[in-house]
C-alpha positions in Angstrom: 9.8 28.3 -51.7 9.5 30.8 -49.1 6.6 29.4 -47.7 8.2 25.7 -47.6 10.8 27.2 -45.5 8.7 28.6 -42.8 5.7 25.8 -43.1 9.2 23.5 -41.9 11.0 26.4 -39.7 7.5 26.2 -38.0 7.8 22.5 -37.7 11.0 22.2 -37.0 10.6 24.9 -33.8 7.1 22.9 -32.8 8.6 19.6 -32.8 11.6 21.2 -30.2 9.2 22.8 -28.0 7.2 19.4 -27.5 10.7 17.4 -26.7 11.7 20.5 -24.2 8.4 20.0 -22.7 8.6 16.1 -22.8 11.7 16.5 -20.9 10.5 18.4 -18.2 9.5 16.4 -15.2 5.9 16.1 -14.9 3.4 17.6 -12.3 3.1 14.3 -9.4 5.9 12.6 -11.1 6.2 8.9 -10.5 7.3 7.9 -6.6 10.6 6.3 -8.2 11.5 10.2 -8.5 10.7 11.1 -5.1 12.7 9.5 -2.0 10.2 7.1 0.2 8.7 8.8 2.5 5.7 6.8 3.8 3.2 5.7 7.5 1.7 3.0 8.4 -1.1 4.5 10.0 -3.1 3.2 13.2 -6.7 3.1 12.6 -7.6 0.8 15.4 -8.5 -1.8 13.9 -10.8 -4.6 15.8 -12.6 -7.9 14.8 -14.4 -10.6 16.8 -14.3 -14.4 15.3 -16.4 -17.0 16.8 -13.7 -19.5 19.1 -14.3 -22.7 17.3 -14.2 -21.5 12.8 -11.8 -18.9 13.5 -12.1 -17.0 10.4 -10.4 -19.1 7.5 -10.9 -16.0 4.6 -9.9 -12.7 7.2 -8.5 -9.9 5.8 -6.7 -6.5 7.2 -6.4 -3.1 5.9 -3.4 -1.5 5.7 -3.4 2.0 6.0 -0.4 3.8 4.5 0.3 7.4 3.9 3.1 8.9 2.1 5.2 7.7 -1.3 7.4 5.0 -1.7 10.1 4.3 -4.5 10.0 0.5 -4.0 7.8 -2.3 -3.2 6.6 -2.3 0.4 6.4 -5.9 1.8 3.2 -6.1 4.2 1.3 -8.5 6.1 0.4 -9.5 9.6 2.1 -11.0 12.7 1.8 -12.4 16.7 -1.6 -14.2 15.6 -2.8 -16.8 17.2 -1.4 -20.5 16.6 -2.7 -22.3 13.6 -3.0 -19.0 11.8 -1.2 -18.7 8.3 -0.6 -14.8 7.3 0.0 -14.4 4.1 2.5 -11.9 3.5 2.5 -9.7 -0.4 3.7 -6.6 -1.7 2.9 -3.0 -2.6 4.1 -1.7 -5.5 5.2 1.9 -5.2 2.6 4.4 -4.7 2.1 5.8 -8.7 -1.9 4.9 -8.1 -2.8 6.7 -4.9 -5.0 9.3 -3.8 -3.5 12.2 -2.5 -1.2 10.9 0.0 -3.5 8.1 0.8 -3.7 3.8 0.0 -5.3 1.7 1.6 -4.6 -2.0 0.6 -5.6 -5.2 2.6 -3.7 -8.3 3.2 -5.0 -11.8 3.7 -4.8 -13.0 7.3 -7.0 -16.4 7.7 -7.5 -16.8 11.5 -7.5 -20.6 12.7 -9.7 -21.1 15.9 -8.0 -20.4 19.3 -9.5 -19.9 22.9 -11.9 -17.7 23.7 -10.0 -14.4 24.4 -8.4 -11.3 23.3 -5.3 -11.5 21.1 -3.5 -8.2 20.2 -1.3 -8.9 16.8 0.0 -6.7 14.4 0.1 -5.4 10.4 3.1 -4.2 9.5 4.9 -2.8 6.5 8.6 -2.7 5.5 11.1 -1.0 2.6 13.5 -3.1 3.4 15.4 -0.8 5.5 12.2 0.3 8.4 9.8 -1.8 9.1 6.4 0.1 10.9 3.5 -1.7 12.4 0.4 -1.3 14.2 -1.9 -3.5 16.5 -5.2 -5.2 15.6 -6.9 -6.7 18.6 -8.8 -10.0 17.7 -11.0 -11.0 19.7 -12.2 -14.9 20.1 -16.0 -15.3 21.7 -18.3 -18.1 21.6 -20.4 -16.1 19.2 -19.6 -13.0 18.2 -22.5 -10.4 17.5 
């Protein structure tokens, strides 16, 4: 009987220990834990698209940095006319690399006269919205 007793005393004490520890909040707990805290970072982004295609399947990068506890809404702006960004969302950063993700959003260009446009990615919370310029630039041919 004695050994009954501690075989389940030993159980009973192993089984609390794991639910203490399960309690505990994990090492690079989720970002729904953290406050937001997040960039959009400027990485001087550039592309040339031939004056009469445009670039019907373009994408851009968005750079972020930081933790966010809910979905970031992203995409691009001030392109030229005929374009059709396609906004889409981030889900909060659980997946990144230290403080780093880099996503891209689609952004098909529509042809427009030969010349240098300066538009923008941006990214919002809901509350701040960040962005950064991307300077297209039309040519006859681009090289």
């Amino acid at each position: 009987m004695g050994r009954i007793r501690r075989a389940t005393s030993r159980t009973l004490g192993l089984t609390a220990a794991l639910a203490l520890v399960g309690a505990a909040p994990a090492v690079g707990a989720p970002a729904a834990e953290h406050p937001s805290k997040w960039e959009l970072v400027d990485i001087g982004q550039r592309t040339c698209v031939t004056s009469d295609f445009g670039h019907p399947g373009q994408y851009f990068l968005v750079p972020l940095r930081g933790y966010w506890a809910t979905p970031l809404e992203v995409g691009t702006r001030n392109l030229p006319p005929g374009s059709s960004p396609q906004p889409t969302t981030i889900a909060p950063a659980e997946r990144h690399h230290e403080d780093h993700v880099l996503e891209g959003v689609m952004s098909p260009l529509a042809p427009a006269p030969v010349g240098v446009y300066t538009a923008e990615v941006w990214a919002s919370d809901g509350e701040v919205t960040q962005a950064v310029p991307i300077t297209i630039t039309f040519k006859e041919r681009c090289y």
